[in-house]
Backbone as a ProteinNet text record, in pm:
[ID]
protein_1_A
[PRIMARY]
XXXXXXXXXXXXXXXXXXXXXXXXXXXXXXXXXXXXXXXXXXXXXXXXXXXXXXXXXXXXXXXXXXXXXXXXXXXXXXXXXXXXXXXXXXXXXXXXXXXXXXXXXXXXXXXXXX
[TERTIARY]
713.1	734.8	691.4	793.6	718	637.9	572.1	498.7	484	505.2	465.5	374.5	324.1	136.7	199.6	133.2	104	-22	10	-89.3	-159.7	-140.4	-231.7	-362.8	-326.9	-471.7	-447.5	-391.4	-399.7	-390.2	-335.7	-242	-87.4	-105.7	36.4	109.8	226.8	336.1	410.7	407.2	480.7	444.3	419.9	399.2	584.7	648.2	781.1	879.1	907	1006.8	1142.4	1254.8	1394.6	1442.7	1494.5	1552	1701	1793.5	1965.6	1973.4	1999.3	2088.4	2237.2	2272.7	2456.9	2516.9	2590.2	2730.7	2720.4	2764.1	2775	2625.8	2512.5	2366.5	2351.3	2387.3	2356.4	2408.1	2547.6	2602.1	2615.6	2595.1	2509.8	2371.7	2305	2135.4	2081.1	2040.8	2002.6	2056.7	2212.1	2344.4	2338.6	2372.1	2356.9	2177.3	2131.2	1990.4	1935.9	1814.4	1748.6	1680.3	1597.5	1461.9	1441.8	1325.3	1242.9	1087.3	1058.3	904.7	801.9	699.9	585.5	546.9	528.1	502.8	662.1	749	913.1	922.3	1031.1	1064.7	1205.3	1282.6	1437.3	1394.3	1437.2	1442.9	1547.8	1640.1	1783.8	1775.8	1834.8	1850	1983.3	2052.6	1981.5	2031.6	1969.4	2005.8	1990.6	2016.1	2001	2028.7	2079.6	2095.3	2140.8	2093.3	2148.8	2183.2	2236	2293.8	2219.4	2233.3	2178.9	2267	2403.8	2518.9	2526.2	2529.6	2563.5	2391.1	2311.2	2179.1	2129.7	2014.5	2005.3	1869.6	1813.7	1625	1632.3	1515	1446	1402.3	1408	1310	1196	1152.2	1088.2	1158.8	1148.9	1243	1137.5	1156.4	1053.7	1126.2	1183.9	1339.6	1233	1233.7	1152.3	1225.9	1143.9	1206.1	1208.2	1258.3	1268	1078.5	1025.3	896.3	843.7	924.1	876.9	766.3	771	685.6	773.1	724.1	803.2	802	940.4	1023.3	1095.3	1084	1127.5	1103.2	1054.2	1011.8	1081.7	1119.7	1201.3	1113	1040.8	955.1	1097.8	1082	1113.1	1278.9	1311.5	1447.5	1523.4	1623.5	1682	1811	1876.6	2006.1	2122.8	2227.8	2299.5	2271	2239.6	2201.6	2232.9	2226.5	2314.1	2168	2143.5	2041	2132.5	2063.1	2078.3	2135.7	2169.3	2136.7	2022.5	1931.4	1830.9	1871.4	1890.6	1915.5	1841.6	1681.8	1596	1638.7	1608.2	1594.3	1661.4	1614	1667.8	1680.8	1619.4	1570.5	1540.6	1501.7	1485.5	1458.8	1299.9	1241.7	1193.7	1312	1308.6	1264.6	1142.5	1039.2	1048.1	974.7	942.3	910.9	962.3	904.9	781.8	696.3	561.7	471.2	548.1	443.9	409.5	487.4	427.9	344.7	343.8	224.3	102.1	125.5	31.5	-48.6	31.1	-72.2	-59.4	-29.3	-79.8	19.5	100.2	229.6	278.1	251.1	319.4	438	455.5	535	461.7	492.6	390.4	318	320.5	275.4	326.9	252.4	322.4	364.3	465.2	440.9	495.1	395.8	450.8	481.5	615	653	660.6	563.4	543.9	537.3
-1524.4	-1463.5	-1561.7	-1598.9	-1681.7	-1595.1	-1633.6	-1614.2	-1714.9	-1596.6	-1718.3	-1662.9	-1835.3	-1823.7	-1901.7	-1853.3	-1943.7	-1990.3	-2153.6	-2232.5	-2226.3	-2219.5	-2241.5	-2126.8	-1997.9	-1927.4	-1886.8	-1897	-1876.1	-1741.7	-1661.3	-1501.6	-1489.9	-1411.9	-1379.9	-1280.9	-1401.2	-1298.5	-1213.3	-1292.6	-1197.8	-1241.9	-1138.1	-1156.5	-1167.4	-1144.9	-1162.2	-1180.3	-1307.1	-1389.5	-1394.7	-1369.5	-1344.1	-1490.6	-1586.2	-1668.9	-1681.6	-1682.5	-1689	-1800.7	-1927.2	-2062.6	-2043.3	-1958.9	-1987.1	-1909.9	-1997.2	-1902.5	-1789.8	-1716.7	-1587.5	-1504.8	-1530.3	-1472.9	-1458.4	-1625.4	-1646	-1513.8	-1508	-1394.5	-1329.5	-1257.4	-1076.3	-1047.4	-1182.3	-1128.9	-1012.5	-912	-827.5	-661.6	-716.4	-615.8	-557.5	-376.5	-279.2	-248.8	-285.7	-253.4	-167.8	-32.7	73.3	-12.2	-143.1	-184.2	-278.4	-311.4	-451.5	-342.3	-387.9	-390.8	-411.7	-339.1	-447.3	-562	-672.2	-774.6	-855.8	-792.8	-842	-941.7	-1019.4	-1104.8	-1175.6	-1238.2	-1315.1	-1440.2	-1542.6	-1687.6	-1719	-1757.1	-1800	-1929.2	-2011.3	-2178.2	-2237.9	-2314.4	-2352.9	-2271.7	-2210.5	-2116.4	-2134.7	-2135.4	-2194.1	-2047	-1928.6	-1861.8	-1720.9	-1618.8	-1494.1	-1368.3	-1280.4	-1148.9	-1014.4	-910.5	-827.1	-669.7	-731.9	-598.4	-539.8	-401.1	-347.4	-328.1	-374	-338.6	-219.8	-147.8	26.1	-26.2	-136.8	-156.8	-281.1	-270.8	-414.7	-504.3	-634.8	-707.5	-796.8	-886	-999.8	-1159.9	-1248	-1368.9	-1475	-1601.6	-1707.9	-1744.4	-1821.1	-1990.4	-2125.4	-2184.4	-2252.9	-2402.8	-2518.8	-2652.9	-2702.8	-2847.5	-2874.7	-2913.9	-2878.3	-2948.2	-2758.1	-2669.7	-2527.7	-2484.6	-2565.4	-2542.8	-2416.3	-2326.1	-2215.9	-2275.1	-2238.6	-2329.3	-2224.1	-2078.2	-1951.6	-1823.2	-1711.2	-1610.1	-1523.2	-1398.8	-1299.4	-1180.2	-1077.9	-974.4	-868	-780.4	-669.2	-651.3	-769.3	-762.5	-633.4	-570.1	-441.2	-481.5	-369.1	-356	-400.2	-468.3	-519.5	-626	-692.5	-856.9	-967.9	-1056.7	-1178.7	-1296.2	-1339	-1462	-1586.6	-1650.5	-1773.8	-1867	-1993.3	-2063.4	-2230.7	-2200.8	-2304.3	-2404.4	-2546.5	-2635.2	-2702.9	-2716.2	-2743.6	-2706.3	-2500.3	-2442.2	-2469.5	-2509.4	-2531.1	-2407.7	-2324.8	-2214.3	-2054.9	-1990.8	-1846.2	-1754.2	-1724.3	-1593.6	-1463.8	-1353.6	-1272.7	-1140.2	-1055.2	-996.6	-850.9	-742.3	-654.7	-623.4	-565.3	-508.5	-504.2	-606.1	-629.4	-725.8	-780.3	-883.9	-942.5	-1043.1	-1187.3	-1133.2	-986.7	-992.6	-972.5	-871.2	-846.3	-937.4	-1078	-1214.2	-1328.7	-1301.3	-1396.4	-1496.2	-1504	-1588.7	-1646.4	-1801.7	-1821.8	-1923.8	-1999.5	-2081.9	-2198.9	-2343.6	-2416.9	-2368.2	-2259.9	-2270	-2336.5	-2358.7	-2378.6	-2294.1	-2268.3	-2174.7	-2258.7	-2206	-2268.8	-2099.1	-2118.4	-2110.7	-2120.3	-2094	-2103.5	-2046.4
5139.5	5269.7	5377.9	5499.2	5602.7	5711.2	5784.5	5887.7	6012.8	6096.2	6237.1	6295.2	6338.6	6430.5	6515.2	6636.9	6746.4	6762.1	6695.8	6681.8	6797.6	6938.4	7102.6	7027.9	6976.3	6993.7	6864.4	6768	6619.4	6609.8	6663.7	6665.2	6573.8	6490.1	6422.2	6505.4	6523.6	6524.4	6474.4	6308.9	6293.5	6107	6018.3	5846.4	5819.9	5861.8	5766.8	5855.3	5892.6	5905.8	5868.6	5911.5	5832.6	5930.8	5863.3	5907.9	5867.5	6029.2	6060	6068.2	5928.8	5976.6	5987	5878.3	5858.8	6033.9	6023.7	6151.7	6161.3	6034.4	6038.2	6065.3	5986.7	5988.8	6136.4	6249.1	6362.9	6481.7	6432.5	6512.3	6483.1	6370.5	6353.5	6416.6	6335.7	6439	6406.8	6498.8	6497.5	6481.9	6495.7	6531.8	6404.8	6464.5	6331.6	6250.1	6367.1	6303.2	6413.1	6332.7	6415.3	6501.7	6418.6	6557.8	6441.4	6445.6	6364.8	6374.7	6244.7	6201.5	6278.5	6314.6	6362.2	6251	6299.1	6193	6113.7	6142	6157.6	6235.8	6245.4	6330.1	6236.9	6327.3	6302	6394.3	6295	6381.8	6349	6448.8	6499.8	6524.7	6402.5	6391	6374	6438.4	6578.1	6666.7	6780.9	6883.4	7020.4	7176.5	7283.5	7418.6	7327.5	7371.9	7309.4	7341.8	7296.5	7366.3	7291.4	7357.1	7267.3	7348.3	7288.6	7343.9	7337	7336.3	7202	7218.1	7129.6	7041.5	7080.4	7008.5	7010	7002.9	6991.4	7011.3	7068.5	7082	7145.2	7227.8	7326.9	7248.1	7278.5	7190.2	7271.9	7235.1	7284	7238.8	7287.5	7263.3	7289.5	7228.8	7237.5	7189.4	7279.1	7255.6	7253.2	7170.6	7143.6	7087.1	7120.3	7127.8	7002.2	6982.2	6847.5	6737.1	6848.2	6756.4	6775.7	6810.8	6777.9	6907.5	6971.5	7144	7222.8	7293.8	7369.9	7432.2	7489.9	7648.3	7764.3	7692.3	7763.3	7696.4	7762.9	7708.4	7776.3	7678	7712.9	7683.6	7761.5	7763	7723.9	7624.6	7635.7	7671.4	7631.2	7671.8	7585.9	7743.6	7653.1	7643	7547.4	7532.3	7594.4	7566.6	7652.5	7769.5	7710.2	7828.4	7737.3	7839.1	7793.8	7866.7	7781.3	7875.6	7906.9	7988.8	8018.2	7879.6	7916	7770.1	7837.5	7781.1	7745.8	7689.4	7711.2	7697	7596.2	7627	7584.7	7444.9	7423.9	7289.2	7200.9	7070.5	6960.1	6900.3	6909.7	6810	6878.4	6829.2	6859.6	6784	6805.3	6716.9	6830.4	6746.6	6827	6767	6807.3	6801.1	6824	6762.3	6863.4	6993.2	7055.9	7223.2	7220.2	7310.4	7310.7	7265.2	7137.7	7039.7	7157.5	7237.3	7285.3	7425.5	7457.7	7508.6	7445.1	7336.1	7257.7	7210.7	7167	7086.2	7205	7328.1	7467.5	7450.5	7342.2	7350	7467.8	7545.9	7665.4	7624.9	7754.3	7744	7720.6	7635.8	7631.4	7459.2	7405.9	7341.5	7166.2	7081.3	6939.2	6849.4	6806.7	6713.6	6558.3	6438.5	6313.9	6250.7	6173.2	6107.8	5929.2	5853.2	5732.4	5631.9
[MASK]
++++++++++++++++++++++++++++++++++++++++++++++++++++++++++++++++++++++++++++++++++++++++++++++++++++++++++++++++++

């Protein structure tokens, strides 16, 4: 099972990790699901931007660079939105409503993946 910490204050985000490399994994995502777990999380590789039409729950977002540094945070993002696309982001682990306030998650910070 992977897990992500944010190395800045050593807080889990999340015990079980579902990682989207293929095409297809990338653009399903989260689609057709009630919500995510506390302790859930999806990392979207490689990703620069996402949508959240058609979802049925908010999430949290931490687009994060190629060495896994946050470069943009998405609080609570609800249903139906479209973000920006981040240039920077390589990646994207996207969370329950709340984690990254809950574990002080900023921008700037590390997160590993393991």
């Amino acid at each position: 099972m992977m897990r992500a910490i944010n190395l800045s204050n050593n807080k889990e985000l999340s015990r079980k990790v579902t990682i989207a490399y293929s095409l297809l994994a990338r653009m399903k995502g989260l689609l057709g699901r009630k919500g995510l777990e506390p302790g859930e999380s999806l990392w979207i590789k490689p990703c620069n931007s996402i949508h959240t039409i058609g979802m049925r729950f908010p999430i949290d977002v931490a687009f994060l660079d190629s060495s896994n540094t946050v470069v943009k945070i998405k609080n609570g993002l609800p249903s139906n939105r479209v973000t920006g696309i981040y240039f920077r982001a390589s990646s994207v682990i996207e969370c329950p409503a709340g984690t990254l306030k809950k574990t002080n998650t900023q921008i700037g910070d590390r997160i590993e993946i393991v």
